[in-house]
C-alpha positions as CSV (number, residue, x, y, z in Angstrom):
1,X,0.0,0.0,0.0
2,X,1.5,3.5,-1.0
3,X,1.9,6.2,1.8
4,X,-1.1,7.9,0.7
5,X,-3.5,5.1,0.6
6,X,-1.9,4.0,4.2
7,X,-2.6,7.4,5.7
8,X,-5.8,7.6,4.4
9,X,-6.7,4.2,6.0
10,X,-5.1,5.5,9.4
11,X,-7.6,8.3,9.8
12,X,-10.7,6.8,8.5
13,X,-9.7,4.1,11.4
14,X,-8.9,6.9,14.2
15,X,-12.1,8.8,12.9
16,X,-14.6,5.9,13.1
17,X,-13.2,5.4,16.7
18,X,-13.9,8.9,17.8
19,X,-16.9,8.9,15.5
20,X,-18.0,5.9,18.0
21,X,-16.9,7.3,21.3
22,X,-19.2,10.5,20.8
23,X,-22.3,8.6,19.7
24,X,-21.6,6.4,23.2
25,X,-21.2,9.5,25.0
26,X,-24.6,11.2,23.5
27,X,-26.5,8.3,23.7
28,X,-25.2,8.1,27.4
29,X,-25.8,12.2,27.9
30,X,-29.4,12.1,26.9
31,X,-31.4,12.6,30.3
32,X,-33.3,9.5,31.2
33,X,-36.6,11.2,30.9
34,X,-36.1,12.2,27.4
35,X,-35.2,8.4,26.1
36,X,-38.1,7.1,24.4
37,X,-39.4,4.1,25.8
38,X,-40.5,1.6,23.1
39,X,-42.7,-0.2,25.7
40,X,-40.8,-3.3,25.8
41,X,-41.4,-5.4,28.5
42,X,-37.3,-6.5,28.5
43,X,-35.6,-6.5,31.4
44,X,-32.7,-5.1,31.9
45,X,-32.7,-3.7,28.3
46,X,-30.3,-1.3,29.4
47,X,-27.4,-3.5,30.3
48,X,-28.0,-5.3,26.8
49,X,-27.4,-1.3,24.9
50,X,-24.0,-1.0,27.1
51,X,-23.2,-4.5,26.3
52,X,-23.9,-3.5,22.6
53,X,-22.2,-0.1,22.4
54,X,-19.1,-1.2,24.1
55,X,-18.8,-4.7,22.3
56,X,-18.7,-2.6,18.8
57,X,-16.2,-0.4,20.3
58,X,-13.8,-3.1,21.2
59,X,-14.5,-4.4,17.8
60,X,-13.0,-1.2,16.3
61,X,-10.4,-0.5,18.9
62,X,-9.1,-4.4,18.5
63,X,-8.8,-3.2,14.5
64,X,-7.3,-0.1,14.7
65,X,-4.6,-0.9,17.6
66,X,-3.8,-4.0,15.1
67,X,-3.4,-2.1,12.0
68,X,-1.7,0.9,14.0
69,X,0.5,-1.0,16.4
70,X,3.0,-3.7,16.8
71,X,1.6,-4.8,20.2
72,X,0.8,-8.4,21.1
73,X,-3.0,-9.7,21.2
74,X,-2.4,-9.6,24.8
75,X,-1.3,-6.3,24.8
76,X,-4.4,-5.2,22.4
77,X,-6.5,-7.2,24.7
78,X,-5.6,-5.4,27.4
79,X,-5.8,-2.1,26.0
80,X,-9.0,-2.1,24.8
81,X,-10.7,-3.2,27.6
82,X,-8.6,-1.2,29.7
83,X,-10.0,2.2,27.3
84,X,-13.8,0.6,27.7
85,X,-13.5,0.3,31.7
86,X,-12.2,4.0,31.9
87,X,-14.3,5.4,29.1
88,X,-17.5,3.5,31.1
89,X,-16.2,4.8,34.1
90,X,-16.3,8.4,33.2
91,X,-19.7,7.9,31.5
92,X,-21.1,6.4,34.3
93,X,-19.4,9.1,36.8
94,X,-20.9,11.7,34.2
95,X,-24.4,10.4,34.1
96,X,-24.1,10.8,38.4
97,X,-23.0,14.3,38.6
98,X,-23.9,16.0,35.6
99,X,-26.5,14.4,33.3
100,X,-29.3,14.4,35.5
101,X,-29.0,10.3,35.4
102,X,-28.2,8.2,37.8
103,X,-24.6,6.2,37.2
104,X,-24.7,3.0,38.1
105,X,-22.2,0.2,38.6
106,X,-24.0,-2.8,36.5
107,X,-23.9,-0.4,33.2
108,X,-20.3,-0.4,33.8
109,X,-19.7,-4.1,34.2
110,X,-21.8,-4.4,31.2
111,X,-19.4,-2.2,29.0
112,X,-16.8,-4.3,30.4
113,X,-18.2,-7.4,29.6
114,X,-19.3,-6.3,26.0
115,X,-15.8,-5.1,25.4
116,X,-14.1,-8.9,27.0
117,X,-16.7,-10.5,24.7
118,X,-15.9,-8.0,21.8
119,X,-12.1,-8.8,22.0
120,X,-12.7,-12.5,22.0
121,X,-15.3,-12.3,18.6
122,X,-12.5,-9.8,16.9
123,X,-10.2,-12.5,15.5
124,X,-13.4,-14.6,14.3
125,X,-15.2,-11.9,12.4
126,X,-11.8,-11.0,11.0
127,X,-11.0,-14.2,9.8
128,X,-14.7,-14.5,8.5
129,X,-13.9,-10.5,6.9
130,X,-11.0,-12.0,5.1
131,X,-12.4,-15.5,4.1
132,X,-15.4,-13.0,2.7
133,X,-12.7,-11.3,0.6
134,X,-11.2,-13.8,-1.0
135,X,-14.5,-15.3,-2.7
136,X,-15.0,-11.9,-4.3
């Protein structure tokens, strides 16, 4: 890949991170009285959305810190979950103080788990990506 095309790739990469981490934070801003409710009867529906936003963004860190970085999977592992526990953390401690919602400790262990369970998916929906390629 030419230096062009590989610079190109490294911000569309960065940018669909951040792009990620502010529609998170939005979603997470909106006070709780203004969330529609879609008259579910599903428990626990929100633990399944923080599972959900925080598994696709340890999808996309997982990519980016492979392309970007010589680290080990450990180390990428590590990382990422390490970004999704702080990044919850702040979310949740944000919601508390200053988004007139209440943080809470279960949305936090479920952005950790979605981001455990989104590290261990990565290699398989790359490999899936790639095997996907090759028929074209």
């Amino acid at each position: 890949m030419n230096n062009m095309a590989e610079k190109k790739k490294n911000h569309i990469l960065l940018f669909r991170n951040i792009i990620w981490a502010l529609v998170i934070f939005v979603l997470c801003a909106i006070p709780g009285k203004d969330i529609p409710n879609p008259h579910w009867v599903f428990p626990h529906i929100d633990k399944i959305v923080h599972f959900g936003m925080f598994f696709v963004m340890a999808i996309l860190l997982c990519s980016e810190l492979e392309y970007q970085t010589r680290l080990s999977w450990r180390k990428i592992y590590l990382t990422t979950i390490s970004i999704a526990f702080i990044y919850g953390g702040i979310i949740e401690l944000l919601q508390e103080y200053f988004f007139n919602r209440s943080g809470d400790i279960l949305d936090l262990l479920a952005d950790v788990f979605g981001a455990i369970i989104g590290c261990l998916i990565y290699p398989y929906l790359k490999r899936w990506r790639n095997n996907l390629k090759k028929i074209k």
